[in-house]
Residue, then its C-alpha position, 0 to 999 in steps of 0.5 A: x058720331x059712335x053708333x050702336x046696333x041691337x035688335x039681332x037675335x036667334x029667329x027661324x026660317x021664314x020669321x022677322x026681326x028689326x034691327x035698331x042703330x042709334x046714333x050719338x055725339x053728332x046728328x045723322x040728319x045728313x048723313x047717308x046709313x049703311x047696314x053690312x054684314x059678316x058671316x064667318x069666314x066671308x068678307x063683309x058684305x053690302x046689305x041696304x042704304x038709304x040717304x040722308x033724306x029717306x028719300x032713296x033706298x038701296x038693297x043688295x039682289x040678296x036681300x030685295x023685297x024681303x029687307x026694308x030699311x028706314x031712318x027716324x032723323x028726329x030720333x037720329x035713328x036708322x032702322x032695317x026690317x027682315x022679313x022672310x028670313x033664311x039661314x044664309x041671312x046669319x051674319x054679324x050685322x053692322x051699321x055705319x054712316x056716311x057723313x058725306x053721302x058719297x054712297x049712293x048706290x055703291x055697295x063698297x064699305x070705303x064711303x063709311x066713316x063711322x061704324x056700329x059694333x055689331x048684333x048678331x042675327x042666326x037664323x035656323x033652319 
């Protein structure tokens, strides 16, 4: 399945953004999504899961009450919605897929087989 990201971009302190991944080759349906995160010189960082069905959600203490994150199975789409956003939310954003649902709540990147390339989001001050 190849994976592609988009909706990052330049946003003030306190605005919102919507990032967008669309999946193809294959049907996310049963699948476990996964959006990470990379500032420079940090490690890649958990950010928001959901599994297969929509049906549980998972967020990092970072991110809780301010991030929402979906999935569209008909669109074979999953989405992650910022709201409230702050400068330490800069980071290349990735999102990747779980074919097995092993995820669950973990934050590790290990149970992801399938990553996005990424979009950017800055977020000034």
């Amino acid at each position: 399945v190849q994976l592609q990201a988009s909706g990052g971009g330049l946003v003030q302190a306190g605005g919102s953004l919507r990032l967008s991944c669309a999946a193809s080759g294959r049907t996310i349906s049963t699948y476990s999504m996964g959006w990470f995160r990379q500032a420079p010189g940090k490690e890649r960082e958990f950010v928001a899961a959901i599994s297969w069905s929509g049906g549980s959600t998972y967020y990092a203490d970072s991110v809780k009450g301010r991030f929402t994150i979906s999935k569209d199975n008909a669109k074979n789409a999953v989405y992650l919605q910022m709201n409230s956003l702050k400068p330490e939310d800069t980071a290349v954003y990735y999102c990747a897929a779980d074919p097995d649902g092993y995820s669950g709540s973990s934050a590790s990147h290990k149970f992801y087989d399938y990553w996005g390339q990424g979009t950017q989001v800055t977020v000034s001050s």
